[in-house]
N, C-alpha and C positions, 0 to 999 in steps of 0.2 A: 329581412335582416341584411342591414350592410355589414361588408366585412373586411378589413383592409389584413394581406399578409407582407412582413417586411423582411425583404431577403437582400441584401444590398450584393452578395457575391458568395464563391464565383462558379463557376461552369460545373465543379463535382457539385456542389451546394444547393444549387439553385434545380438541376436534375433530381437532386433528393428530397426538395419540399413539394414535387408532382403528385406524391400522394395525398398530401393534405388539400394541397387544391383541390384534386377531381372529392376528396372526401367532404368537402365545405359544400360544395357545388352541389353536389348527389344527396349528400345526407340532410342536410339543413333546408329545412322547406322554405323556399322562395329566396334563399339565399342570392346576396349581389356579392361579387369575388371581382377584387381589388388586388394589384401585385405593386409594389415598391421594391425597385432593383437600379443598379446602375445601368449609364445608356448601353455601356458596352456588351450588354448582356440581355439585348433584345433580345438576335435571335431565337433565345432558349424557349423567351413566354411568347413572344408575338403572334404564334400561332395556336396557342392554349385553345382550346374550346370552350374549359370549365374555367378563364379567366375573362372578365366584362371589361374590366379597364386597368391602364397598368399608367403608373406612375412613375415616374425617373428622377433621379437623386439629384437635382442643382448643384451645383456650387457654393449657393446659402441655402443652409439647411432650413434659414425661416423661411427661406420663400418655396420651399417643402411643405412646412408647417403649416403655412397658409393654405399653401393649393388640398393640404388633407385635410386643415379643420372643412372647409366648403364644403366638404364631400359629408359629411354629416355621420361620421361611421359607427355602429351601435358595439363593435368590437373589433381589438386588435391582435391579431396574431404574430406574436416579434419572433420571427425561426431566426434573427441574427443574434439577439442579445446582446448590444454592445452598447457602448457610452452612448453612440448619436440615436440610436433605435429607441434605446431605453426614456431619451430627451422627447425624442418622438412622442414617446408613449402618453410620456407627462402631462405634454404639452399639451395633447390630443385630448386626454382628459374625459379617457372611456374607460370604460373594460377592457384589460387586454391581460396576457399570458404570453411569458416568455419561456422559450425551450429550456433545458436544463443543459450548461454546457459541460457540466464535470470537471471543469477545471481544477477542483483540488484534486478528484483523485487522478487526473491525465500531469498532475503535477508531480504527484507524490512516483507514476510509473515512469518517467522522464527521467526527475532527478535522485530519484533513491529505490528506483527498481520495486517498490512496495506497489501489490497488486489489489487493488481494490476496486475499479472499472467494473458494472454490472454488463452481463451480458445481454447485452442491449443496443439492438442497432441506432444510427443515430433517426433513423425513417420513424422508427416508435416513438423516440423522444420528443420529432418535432408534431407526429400524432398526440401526443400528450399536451402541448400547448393548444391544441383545440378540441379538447376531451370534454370541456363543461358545454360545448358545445352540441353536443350527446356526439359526435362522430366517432366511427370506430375503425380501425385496419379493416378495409375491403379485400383484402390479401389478392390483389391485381398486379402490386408492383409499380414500376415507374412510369413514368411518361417521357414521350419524345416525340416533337410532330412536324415533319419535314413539309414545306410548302411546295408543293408540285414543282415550282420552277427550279428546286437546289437538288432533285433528285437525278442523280449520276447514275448512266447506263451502263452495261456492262460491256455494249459494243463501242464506247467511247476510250474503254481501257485497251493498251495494249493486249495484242494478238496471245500473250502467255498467258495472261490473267483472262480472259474472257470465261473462260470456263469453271473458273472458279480461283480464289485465294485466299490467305490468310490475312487478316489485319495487325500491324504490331503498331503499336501505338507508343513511340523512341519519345515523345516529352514529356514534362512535368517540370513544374513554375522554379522549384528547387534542385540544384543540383544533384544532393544525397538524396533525388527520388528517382534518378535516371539511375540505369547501365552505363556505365564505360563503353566507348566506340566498339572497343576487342568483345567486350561481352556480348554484345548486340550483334557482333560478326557471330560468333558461336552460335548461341540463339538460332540465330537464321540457318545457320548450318547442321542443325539439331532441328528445326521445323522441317525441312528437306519437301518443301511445296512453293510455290510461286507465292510470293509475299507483298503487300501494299504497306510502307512504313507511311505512318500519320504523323502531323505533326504542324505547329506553325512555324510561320515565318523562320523563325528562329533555331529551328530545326532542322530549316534546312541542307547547310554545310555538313550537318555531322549524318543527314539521307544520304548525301549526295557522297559521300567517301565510305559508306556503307557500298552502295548502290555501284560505284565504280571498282570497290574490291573485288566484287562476285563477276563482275563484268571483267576484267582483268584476269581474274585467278582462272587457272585451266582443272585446278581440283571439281570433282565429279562427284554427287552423291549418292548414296545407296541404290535408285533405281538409274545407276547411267546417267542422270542426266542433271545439269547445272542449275544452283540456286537461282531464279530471277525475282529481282528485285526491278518496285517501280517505286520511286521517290514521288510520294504526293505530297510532300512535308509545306505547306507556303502554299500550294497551287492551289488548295480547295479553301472555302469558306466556312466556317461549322457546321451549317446544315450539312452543304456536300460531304465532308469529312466522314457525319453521323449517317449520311446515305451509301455509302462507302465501308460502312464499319456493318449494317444494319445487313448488308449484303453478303459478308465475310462468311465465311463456312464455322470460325471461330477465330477468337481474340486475346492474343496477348498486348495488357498492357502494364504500365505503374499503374502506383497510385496516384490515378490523375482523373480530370473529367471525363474521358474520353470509355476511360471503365464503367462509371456510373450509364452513361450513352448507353453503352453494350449492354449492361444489365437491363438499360429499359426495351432493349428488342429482345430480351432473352436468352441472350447468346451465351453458348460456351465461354467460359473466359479465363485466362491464365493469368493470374494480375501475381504480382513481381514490385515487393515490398521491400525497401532500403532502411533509410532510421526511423520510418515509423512503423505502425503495427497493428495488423486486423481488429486486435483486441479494442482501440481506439473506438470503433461502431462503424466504421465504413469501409467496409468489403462491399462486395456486389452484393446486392439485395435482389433477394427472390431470383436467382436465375444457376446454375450450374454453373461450378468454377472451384478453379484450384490455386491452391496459396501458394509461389515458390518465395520461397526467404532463407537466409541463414538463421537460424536459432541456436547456434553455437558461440555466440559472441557476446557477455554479458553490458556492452555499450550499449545496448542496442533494446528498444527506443533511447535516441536521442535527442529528439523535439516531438512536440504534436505537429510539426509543419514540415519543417525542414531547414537547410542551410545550403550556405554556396559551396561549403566544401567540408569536408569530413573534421572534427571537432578533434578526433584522435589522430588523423592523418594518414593512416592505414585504408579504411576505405572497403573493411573486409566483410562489409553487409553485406556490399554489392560482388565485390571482386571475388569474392568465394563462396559465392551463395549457386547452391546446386542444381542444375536443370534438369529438375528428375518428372517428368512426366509424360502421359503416355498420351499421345494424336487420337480422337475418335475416328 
């Protein structure tokens, strides 16, 4: 059986349909496993084991269409759901199943705070798009698979971290899914261990005035001795980033890809929720971890995604939200 999955994005998303792969792969006898994703988002699958061929989203979606009729596929699994996927599907003119994206009721908890979201991770949901398939939850968890050449040593990191660090993970696509600069200072100040802040590109600036606070400030922490900070924010690539995270003793991050990552190695994780909401189905899957959020502010969820800046203008998910938890 050929099998084509269609994941067009992004980095949390595409970490979260690893289970359906290795489950197509494993369970389906003589199964062939196809991936359709943007370019930008090789690195995630390129080194899949349990994927054969992987396909990349054009520019013309017909000369998509084209390159997938060829492939002859006896089913389709759409984990996107959306207008072009759904075209796809049409087009293709197989058998296919689309995940359930809950959109009324992530509507109804958005805009009128009415709770109706089943407790249901979204890894189940997109398991359920390939259920006639006979596949079932292997309960393994995620996948993530670094190519020997992106894996970062620990003697390559400054002389503070070699022996160990914590990972924080300062981005996310949206801004109501970050901390505040100041809060990120606290945080760090409240971790009271040698710290690797992740991030891209974009992230940089706001590492880098992190990272010269602590280096500046003559404040001292509980054992004597000053927070160090090492800005990896821009410097590493995603695999490195994930061999860097996969390495941490444990992980705070948003709600971003970088969480999902962590959950695929297992790690401890403190993930740190703004306007959206665990209840959505995507918290860490299968691995240990703890929620900080405010739940004192009835705004709050204000999108499924997010925004560039707070809706109410207050900003009191993030700015008052409590860092109550305890270091293993």
């Amino acid at each position: 059986m050929k099998i084509l999955i269609l994941r067009f994005s992004s980095i949390g998303d595409i970490v979260l349909t690893t289970p359906v792969i290795r489950a197509l792969k494993q369970q389906v006898p003589g199964a062939v496993v196809h991936y359709c994703t943007k370019p930008n988002f090789k690195a995630l699958i390129a080194h899949n084991p349990y994927i054969d061929k992987i396909h990349y989203l054009p520019e013309k979606l017909n000369d998509l269409v084209s390159e997938l009729k060829a492939e002859k596929f006896d089913y389709v699994v759409d984990l996107h759901n959306n207008l072009r996927t759904r075209l796809i599907r049409f087009k293709l003119g197989v058998p296919a199943k689309g995940f359930d994206k809950l959109n009324i009721q992530k509507w109804l908890l958005v805009n009128l705070k009415i709770y109706l979201l089943p407790d249901v991770h979204i890894v189940d949901r997109y398991l359920a798009a390939a259920a006639k398939l006979g596949v079932k939850n292997d309960g393994l968890g995620l996948d993530y698979f670094i190519p020997a050449a992106d894996e970062v040593t620990k003697s390559s990191l400054p002389l503070s971290h070699q022996t160990g660090y914590v990972a924080l993970a300062i981005g996310a696509q949206h801004a109501t899914k970050r901390l505040p600069v100041a809060r990120i200072i606290e945080l760090c100040e409240k971790i009271n261990r040698p710290i690797i802040l992740l991030g891209g590109k974009e992230d940089g600036a706001t590492g880098e005035a992190i990272r010269q606070y602590f280096e500046q400030s003559s404040r001292l922490t509980s054992n004597g001795q000053r927070t160090t900070i090492f800005n990896a924010c821009g410097r590493y690539n995603l695999n490195q980033s994930a061999s860097l995270v996969r390495q941490a003793e444990f992980v705070f991050s948003h709600d971003t890809g970088l969480m999902h990552i962590a959950a695929a190695f297992k790690k401890k994780i403190f993930s740190i929720w703004g306007n959206t909401v665990p209840e959505f189905g995507m918290y860490p899957y299968r691995t240990d971890f703890t929620v900080l959020e405010n739940r004192n502010i009835l705004c709050r969820p204000c999108s499924k995604i997010g925004y560039a800046a707070c809706p109410q203008g207050h900003f009191k998910c993030m700015r008052e939200i409590k860092f109550e938890f305890t270091l293993p």
